[in-house]
N, C-alpha and C positions, 0 to 999 in steps of 0.2 A: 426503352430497352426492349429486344425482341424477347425477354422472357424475366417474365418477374418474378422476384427474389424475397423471401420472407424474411431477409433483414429488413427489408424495409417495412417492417410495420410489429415492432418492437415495442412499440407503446400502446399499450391497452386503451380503447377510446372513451372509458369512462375516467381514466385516471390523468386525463388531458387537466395540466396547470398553466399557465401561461411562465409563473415563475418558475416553476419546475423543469419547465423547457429549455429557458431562458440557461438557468445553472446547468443543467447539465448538455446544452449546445446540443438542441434537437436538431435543429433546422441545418447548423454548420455540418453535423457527423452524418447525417443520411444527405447532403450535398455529396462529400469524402464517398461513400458508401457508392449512392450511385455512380460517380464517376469512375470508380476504380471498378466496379462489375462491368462497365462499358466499355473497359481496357482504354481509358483514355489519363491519359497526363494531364497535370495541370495546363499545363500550354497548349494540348489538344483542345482541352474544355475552351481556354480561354479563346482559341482562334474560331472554334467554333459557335461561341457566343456573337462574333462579329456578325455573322450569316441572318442574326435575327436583332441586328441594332445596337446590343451592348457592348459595348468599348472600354473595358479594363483591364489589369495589368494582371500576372501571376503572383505579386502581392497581394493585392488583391483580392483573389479567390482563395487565396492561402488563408488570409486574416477573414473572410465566410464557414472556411473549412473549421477552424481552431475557434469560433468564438467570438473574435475581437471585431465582428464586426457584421451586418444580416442584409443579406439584398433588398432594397426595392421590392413594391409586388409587381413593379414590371417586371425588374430583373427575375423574380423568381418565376412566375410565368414561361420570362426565357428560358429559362436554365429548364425546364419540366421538358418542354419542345426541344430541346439541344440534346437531352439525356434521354426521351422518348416517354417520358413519365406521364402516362394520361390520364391517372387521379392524382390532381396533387396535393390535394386535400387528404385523400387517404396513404398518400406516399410520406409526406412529411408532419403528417400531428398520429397516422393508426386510427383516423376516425372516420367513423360511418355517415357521410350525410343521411341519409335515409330515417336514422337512429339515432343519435348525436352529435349535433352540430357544434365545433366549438367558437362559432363567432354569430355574435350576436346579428339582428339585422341591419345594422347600418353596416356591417364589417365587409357579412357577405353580398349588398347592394355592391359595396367599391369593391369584392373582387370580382362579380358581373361585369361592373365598368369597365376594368383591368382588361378582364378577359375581352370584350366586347371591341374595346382598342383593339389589340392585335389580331383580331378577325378580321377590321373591317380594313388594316390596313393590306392584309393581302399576302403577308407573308408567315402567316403563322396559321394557313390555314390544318385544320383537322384531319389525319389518315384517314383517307377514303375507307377502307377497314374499317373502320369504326363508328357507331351511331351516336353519335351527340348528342347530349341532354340537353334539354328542352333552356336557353340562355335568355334573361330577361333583358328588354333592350333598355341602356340607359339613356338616362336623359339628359341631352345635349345640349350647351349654351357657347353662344356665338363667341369668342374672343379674340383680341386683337393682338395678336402675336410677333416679337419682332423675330426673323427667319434666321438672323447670326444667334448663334448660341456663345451663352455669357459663360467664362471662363471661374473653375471652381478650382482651377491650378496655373497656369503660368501664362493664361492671356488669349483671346482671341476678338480678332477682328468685331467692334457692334459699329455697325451703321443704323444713325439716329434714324434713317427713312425707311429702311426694309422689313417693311409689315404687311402681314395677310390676317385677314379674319380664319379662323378655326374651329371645329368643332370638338368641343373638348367636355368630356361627364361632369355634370355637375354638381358630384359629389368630392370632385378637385376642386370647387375654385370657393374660394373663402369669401365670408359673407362682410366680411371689410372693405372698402369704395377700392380699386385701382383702376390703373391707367391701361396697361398692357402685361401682357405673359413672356417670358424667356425659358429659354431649358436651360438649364444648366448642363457644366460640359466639363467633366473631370470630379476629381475625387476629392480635394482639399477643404470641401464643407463636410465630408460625412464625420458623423453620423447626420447630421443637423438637413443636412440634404444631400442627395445621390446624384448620380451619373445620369444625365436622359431625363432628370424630375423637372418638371414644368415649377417655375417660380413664378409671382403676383406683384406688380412692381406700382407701387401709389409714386409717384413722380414729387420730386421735392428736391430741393438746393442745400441742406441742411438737415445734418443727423445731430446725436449723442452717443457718447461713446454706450459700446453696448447695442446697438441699434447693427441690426443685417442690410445692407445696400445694396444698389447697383453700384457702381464705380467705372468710370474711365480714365484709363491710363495712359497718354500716349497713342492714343486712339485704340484700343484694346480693354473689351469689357472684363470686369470682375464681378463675382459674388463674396463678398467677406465681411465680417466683420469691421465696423467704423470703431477706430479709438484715437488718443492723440496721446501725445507727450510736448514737452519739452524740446527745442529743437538744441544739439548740440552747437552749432552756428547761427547763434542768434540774430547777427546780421541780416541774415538771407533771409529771413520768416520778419521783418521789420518793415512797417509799412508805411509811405510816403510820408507821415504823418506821428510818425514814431510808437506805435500799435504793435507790442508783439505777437503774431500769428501763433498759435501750435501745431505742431508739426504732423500729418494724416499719418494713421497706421493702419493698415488692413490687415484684419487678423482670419488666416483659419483655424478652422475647428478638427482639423484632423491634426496631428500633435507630429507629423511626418511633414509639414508644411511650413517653415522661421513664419515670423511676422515681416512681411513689409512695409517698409520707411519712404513713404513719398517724400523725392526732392524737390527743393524749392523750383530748380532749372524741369520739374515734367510737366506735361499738362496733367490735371487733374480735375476730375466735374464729379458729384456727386448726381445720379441720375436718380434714386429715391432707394425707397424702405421697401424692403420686403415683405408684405404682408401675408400672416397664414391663415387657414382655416381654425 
């Protein structure tokens, strides 16, 4: 924003709760706040957000604005550069680094990393205007990435062979064995995971219900939820050998998403478990 506004800093920085925040939707109402000082609509903001990689709907940003739902620290990053917000530390908690920091040190390492991404990718660089503080560089570990992004809503293309190594902060990548990394691509995991969030894939043939997956459909990756049921057509799940199969369910996490029912007639491969930090 060409000129700052003391609503945004409503909240005293010693009186920073994290629950407190949380109940009274700090982060969603000084989102509302900025944007509406910037004279932009939701569907301004939202087209605007494309410019720096984030891809969601005016749902959305609706359900950031009200509460029901908090960006990413990428996403939030974005949205600071989209709305011109250049402390956004002081923009959305009222607090002084200098004086009061409210995240601990691992917290503020990964919003370093955060930050240190979209730096180096080139399109988030800093107003010339302005002298930037001094940013610690994070520390980078090689991963092997596949380059289609896996589907967190209704499906996109993953070819088993389209992989690059990566450099990505190593306070993303969890300290469990896997195989390779996916982004994810849509909304239908959130909360549980975001739009653009790098996922950890331990490769495996075989989940339990309850268990987060890769998933191929059709030749079309997913992230969801692995469950089964009972197959209505028992027939069709019956195996040369009179074995009856259970039927795949991929469930998401976001409650705007039914559950899908693999049929016997699709291909289906479980690619592995998701593994977090």
């Amino acid at each position: 924003m060409a000129k700052k506004s003391s609503s945004l800093h409503f909240l005293p920085a010693a009186a920073f709760q994290v629950d407190a925040a949380r109940e009274n939707n700090l982060i969603g109402s000084k989102i509302s706040i900025a944007r509406r000082e910037a004279h932009l609509k939701q569907s301004d903001l939202v087209q605007k957000l494309t410019q720096f990689g984030v891809h969601i709907t005016v749902t959305s940003l609706h359900r950031w604005e009200v509460g029901e739902n908090v960006p990413s620290g990428y996403q939030l990053l974005a949205l600071c550069h989209a709305l011109n917000i250049t402390d956004g530390l002081q923009a959305f908690t009222g607090s002084i680094p200098e004086r009061d920091d409210p995240l601990n040190r691992t917290g503020r390492q990964m919003v370093n990393d955060y930050e240190q991404m979209l730096i180096d990718s080139g399109r988030y660089a800093a107003p010339k205007r302005l002298s930037r503080p001094k940013v610690h560089m994070p520390v980078l570990r090689s991963v092997l990435v596949n380059t289609n992004k896996a589907s967190a809503g209704t499906g996109d293309y993953l070819n088993d062979e389209a992989f690059e190594t990566r450099e990505l902060p190593e306070t993303l990548i969890p300290d469990s064995p896997f195989d390779f990394a996916v982004q994810v691509d849509g909304n239908s995991m959130e909360p549980s995971f975001m739009n653009g969030q790098y996922v950890f894939v331990q490769c495996c043939s075989h989940l339990y219900p309850g268990e987060i997956g890769l998933f191929i459909v059709d030749g079309d990756g997913y992230i969801k939820e692995y469950d089964e049921e009972l197959p209505e057509d028992q027939d069709d799940y019956l195996s040369s050998d009179g074995v009856l199969h259970m039927q795949p369910v991929l469930v998401s996490h976001n409650p705007a998403y039914p559950p899908r029912r693999i049929g016997s007639d699709q291909e289906f491969r479980i690619v592995g478990r998701i593994v977090t930090r």
